[in-house]
C-alpha positions as CSV (number, residue, x, y, z in Angstrom):
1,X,0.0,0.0,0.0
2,X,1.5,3.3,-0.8
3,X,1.1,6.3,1.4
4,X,-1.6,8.1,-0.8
5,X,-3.6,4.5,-0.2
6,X,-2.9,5.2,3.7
7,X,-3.9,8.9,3.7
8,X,-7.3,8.2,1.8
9,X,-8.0,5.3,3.9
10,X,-7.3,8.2,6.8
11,X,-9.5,10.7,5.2
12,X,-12.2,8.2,3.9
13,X,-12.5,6.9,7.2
14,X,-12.7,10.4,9.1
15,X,-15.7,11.1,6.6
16,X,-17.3,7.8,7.8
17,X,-16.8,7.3,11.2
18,X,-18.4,11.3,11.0
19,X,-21.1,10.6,9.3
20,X,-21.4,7.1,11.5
21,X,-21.9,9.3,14.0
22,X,-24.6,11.6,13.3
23,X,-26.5,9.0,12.4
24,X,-27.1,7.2,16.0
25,X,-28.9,9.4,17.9
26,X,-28.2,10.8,21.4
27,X,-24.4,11.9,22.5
28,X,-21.6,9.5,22.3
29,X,-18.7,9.4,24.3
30,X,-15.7,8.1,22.0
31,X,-13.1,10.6,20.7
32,X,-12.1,11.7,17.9
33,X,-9.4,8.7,17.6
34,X,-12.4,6.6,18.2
35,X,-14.4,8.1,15.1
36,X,-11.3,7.7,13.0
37,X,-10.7,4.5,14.0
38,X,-14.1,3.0,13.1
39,X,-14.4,4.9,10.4
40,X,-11.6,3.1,8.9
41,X,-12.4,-0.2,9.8
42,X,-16.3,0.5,8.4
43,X,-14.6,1.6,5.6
44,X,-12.7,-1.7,4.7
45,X,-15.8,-3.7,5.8
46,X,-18.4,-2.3,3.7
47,X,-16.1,-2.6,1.0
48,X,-16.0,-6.1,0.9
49,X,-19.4,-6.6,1.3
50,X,-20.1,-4.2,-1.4
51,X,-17.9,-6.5,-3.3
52,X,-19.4,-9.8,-2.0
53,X,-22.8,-8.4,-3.9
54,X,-21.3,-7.1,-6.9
55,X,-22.4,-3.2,-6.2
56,X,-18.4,-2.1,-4.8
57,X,-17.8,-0.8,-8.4
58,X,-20.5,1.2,-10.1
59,X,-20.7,4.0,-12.9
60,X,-20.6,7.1,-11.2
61,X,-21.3,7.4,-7.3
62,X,-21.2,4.1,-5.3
63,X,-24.4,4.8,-3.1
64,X,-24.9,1.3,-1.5
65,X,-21.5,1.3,-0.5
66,X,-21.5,4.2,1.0
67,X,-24.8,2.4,3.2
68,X,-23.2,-0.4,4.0
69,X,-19.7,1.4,5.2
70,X,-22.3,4.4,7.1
71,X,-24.4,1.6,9.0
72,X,-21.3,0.0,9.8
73,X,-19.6,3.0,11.6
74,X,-23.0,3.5,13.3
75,X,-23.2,0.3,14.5
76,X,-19.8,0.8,15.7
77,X,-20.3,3.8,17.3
78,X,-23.0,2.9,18.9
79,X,-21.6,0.3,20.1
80,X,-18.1,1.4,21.6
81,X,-19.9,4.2,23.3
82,X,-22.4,1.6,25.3
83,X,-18.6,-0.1,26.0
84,X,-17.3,3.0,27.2
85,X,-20.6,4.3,29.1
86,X,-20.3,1.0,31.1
87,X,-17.1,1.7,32.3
């Protein structure tokens, strides 16, 4: 992976793990790190199962991608702020 890969990954995953966020509702208490963090890892898995149905590479936008890589940051936001609110 070359370091343009790495810095989109970085900035790709800022932009998901964002909008991961406003979509569960309420206040969550993860950082910024956090976000990023899940953002990324959203990222790569939405890909793949983007790719798993044949919809990862599209002419033009790649909407459902973007759906599956957005629910997946929210269910991981959601879900490391419950962690964190536990402790």
């Amino acid at each position: 992976m070359e370091i343009s890969g790495i810095i989109s990954a970085i900035v790709i995953g800022i932009v998901i793990g964002v909008l991961g966020r406003l979509v569960v509702p309420g206040r969550q208490r993860i950082g910024v790190l956090w976000t990023i963090l899940i953002g990324i890892i959203a990222a790569f898995i939405g890909t793949a199962i983007a790719s798993g149905f044949g919809v990862a590479d599209t002419d033009g936008v790649d909407w459902i991608e973007w759906l599956f890589q957005i629910a997946l940051a929210a269910v991981g936001v959601a879900a490391v702020s419950k962690v964190k609110l536990r402790r």
